[in-house]
C-alpha positions as CSV (number, residue, x, y, z in Angstrom):
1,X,7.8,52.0,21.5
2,X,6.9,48.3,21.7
3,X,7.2,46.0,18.7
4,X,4.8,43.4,18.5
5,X,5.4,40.3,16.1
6,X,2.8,38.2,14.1
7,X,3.6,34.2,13.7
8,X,2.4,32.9,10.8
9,X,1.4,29.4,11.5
10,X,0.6,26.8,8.5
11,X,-2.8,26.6,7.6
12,X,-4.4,23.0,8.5
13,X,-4.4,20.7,5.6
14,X,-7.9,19.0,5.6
15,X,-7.9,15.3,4.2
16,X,-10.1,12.6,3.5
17,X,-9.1,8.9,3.4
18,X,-11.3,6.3,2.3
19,X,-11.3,2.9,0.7
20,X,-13.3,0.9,-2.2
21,X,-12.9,-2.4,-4.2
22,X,-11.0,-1.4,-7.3
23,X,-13.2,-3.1,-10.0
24,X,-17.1,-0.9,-8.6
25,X,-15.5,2.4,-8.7
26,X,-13.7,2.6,-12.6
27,X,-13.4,6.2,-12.3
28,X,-11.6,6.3,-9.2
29,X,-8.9,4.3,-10.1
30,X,-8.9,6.3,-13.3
31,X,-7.3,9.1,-11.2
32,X,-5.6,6.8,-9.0
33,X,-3.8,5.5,-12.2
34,X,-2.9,8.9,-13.2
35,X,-1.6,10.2,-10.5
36,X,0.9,7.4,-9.8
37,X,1.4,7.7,-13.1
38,X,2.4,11.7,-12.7
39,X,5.0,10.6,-9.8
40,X,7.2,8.0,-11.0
41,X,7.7,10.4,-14.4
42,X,8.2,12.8,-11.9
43,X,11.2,10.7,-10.6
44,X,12.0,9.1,-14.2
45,X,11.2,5.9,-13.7
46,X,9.9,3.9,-16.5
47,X,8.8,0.7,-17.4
48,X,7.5,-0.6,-14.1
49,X,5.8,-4.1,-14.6
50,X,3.3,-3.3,-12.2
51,X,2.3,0.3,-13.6
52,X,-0.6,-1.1,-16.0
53,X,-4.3,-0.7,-15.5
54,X,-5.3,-4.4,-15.7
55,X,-5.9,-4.1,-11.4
56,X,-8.8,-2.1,-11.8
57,X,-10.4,-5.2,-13.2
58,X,-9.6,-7.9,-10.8
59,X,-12.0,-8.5,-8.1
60,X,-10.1,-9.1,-5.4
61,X,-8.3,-5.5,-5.5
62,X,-9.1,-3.1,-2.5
63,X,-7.7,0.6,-2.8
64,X,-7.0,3.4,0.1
65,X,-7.0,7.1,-1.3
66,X,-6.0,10.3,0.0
67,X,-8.3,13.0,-1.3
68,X,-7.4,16.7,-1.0
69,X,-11.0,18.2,0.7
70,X,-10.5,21.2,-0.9
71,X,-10.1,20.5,-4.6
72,X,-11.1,16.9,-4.3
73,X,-8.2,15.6,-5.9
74,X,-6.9,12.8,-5.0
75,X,-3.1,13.4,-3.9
76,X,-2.3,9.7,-3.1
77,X,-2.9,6.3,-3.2
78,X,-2.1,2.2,-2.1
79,X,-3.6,-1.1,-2.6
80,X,-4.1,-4.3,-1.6
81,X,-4.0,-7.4,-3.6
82,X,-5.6,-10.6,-2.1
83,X,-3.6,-14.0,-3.9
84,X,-6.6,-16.0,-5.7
85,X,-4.7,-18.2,-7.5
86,X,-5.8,-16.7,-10.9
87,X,-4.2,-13.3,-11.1
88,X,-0.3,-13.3,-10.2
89,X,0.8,-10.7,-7.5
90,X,2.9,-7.6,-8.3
91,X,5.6,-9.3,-6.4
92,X,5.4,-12.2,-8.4
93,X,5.3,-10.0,-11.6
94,X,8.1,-8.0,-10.6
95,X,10.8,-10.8,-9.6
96,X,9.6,-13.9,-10.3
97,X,12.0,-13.8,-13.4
98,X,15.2,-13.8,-11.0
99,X,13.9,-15.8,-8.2
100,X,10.7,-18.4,-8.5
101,X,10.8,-19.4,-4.9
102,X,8.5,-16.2,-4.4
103,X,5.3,-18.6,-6.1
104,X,6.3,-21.3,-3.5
105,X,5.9,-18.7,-0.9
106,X,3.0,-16.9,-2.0
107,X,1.1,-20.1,-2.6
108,X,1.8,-21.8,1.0
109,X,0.8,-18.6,2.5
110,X,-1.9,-18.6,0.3
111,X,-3.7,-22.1,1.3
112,X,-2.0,-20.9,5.0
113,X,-4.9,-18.0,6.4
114,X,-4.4,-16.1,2.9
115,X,-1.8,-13.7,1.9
116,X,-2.5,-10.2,0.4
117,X,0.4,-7.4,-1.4
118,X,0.5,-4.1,-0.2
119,X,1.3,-2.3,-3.9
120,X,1.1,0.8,-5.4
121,X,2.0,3.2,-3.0
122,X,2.1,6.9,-4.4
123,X,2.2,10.2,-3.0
124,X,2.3,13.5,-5.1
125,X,5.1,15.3,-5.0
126,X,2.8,18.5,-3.8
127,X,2.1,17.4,-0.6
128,X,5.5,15.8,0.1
129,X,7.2,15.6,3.7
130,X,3.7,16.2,4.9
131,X,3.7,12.2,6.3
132,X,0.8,11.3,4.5
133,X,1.9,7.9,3.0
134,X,2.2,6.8,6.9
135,X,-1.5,7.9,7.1
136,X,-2.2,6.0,4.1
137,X,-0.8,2.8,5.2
138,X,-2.0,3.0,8.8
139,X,-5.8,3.3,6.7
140,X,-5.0,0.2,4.3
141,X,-3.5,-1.9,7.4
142,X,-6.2,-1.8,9.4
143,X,-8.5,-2.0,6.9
144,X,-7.0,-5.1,5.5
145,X,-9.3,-7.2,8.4
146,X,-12.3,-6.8,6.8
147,X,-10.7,-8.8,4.0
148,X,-9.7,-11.9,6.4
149,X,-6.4,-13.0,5.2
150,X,-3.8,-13.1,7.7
151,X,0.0,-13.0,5.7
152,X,0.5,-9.3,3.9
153,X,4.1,-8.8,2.1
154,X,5.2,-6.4,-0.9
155,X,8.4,-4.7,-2.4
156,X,10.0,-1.1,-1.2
157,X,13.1,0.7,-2.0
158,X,15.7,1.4,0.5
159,X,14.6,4.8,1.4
160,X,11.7,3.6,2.9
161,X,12.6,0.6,4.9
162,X,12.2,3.0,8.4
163,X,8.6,3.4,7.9
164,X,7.4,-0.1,6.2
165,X,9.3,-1.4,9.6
166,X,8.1,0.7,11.6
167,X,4.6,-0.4,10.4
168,X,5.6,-3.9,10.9
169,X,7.0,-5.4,7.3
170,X,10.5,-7.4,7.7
171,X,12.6,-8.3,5.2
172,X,12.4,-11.7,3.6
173,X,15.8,-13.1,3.7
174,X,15.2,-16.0,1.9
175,X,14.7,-14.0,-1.6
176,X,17.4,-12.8,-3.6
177,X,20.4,-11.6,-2.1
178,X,19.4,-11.1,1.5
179,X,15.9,-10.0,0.2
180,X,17.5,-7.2,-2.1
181,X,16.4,-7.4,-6.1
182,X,16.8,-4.7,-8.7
183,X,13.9,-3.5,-9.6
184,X,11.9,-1.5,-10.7
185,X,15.6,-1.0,-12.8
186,X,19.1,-1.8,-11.7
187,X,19.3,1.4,-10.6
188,X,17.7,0.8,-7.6
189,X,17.3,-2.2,-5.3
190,X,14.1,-3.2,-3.8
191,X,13.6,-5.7,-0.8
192,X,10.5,-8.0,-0.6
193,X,8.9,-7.3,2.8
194,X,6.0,-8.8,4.5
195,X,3.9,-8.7,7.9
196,X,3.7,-12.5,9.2
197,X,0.8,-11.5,11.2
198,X,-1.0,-8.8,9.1
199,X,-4.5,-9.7,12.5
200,X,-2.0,-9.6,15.4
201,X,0.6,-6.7,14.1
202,X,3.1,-8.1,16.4
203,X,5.7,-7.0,14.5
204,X,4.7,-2.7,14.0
205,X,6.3,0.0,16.6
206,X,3.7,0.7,19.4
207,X,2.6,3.6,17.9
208,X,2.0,3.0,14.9
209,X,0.1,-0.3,16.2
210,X,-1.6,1.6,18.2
211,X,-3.1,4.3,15.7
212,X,-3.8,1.3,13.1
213,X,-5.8,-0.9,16.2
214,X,-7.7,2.5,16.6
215,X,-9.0,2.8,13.2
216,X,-9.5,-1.2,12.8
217,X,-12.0,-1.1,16.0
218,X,-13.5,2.7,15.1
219,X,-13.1,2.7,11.2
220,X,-14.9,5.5,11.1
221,X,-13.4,8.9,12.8
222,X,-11.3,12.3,12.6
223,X,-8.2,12.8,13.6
224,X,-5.4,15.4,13.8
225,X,-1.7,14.0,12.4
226,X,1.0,16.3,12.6
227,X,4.6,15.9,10.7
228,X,7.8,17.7,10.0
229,X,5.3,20.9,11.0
230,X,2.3,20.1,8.8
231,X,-0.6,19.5,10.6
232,X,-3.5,17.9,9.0
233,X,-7.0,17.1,10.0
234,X,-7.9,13.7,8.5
235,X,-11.5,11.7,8.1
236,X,-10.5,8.4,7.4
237,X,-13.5,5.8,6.6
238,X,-12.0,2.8,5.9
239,X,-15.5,0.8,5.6
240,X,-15.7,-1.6,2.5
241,X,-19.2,-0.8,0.5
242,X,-18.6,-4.6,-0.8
243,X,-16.2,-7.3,-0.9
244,X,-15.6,-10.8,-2.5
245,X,-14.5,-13.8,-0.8
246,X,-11.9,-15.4,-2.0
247,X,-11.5,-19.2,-3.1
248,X,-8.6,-21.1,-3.5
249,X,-8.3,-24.5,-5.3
250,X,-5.5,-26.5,-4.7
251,X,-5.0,-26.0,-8.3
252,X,-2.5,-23.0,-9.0
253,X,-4.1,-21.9,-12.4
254,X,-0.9,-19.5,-13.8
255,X,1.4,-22.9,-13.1
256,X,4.1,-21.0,-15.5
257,X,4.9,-18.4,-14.4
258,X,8.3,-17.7,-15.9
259,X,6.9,-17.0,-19.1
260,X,5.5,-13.3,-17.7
261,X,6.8,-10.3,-19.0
């Protein structure tokens, strides 16, 4: 008698990622709050300087979400941060305190093509492994043309050094010891990272140049990602509704910035 077997294949996750300035859409970043929020007490982490809800009312805050197409929650999130001279970075925030070279640097960069931080990265602990903060970042990298600056940096932890390189970010040397600080507690160490060329992505693994050039010339399409087994069927629409221009005086307006909490 033959025996026949049935493989049971994982069901296709379906995804949507999209984008928005922070400050027109309050109740999106509402959930976005929470469910970063959700993660790092997930890991016990507390008292991260950047984990406030001030962003959602600066104007020069652009967000990439991950939304679950089923139950429409969203299940992940980054932002970017554009320097406008008026509202410190997270990076500045985070370890300005240990090392004020970082304003120097941010402000050069700043009147030098614009510089932009990569913050905020969060991914819930449900759809872990499943490679979607890869996705995520591929959507806010290429989207970050529309917002014409050319210099993107921000902080990561150790464990994810292999994929911020991969997308292109280096290690900035030239900040605390060989660009390692503690933060966001001395149990960990973090590195300040950036992407000299956020246009050119000279830096990023073919690849992953290669996927992020495809969704900055066709913002708008549907693709099939598959990691560690999971296969999902993304929309990404990575089309800003609106966006600000930023000006810069010469004229640094939060000139102390060692007084921050």
């Amino acid at each position: 008698m033959k025996k026949y077997y049935i493989m049971m294949l994982k069901p296709t996750a379906q995804y949507h990622i999209f984008v928005f300035r922070a400050i027109d859409e309050p109740a999106l970043c509402k959930a976005y709050i929470d469910g970063h929020r959700k993660v790092l007490s997930d890991y016990g982490i507390e008292n991260v300087t950047t984990n406030t809800d001030d962003w959602m009312y600066n104007p020069h805050i652009y967000c990439t979400v991950i939304q679950d197409r089923n139950s429409n929650e969203l299940v992940g999130g980054v932002r970017i941060q554009i320097a406008d001279g008026k509202h410190p970075l997270p990076v500045e925030r985070a370890i300005g305190y240990m090392d004020h070279h970082v304003f120097d640097k941010v402000r050069h960069y700043a009147l030098d093509g614009g510089i932009g931080e990569s913050c905020g990265l969060w991914i819930s602990k449900k759809v872990k492994q499943m490679g979607l903060s890869r996705y995520l970042m591929w959507a806010s990298i290429a989207s970050s043309e529309q917002l014409k600056f050319q210099t993107m940096l921000g902080i990561c932890a150790g464990y994810t050094l292999k994929l911020f390189g991969s997308l292109g970010f280096v290690i900035d040397m030239s900040l605390g010891e060989h660009g390692g600080f503690p933060y966001p507690n001395e149990k960990y160490i973090a590195h300040v990272i950036g992407i000299l060329n956020a246009i050119t992505l000279e830096t990023s693994d073919q690849q992953d140049k290669e996927v992020m050039l495809s969704l900055r010339n066709k913002p708008v399409q549907e693709r099939v990602e598959n990691n560690n087994g999971f296969t999902c069927h993304i929309s990404y629409d990575i089309i800003y509704k609106n966006i600000v221009p930023v000006v810069i005086d010469d004229y640094w307006t939060y000139s102390n910035m060692l007084s921050l909490e």
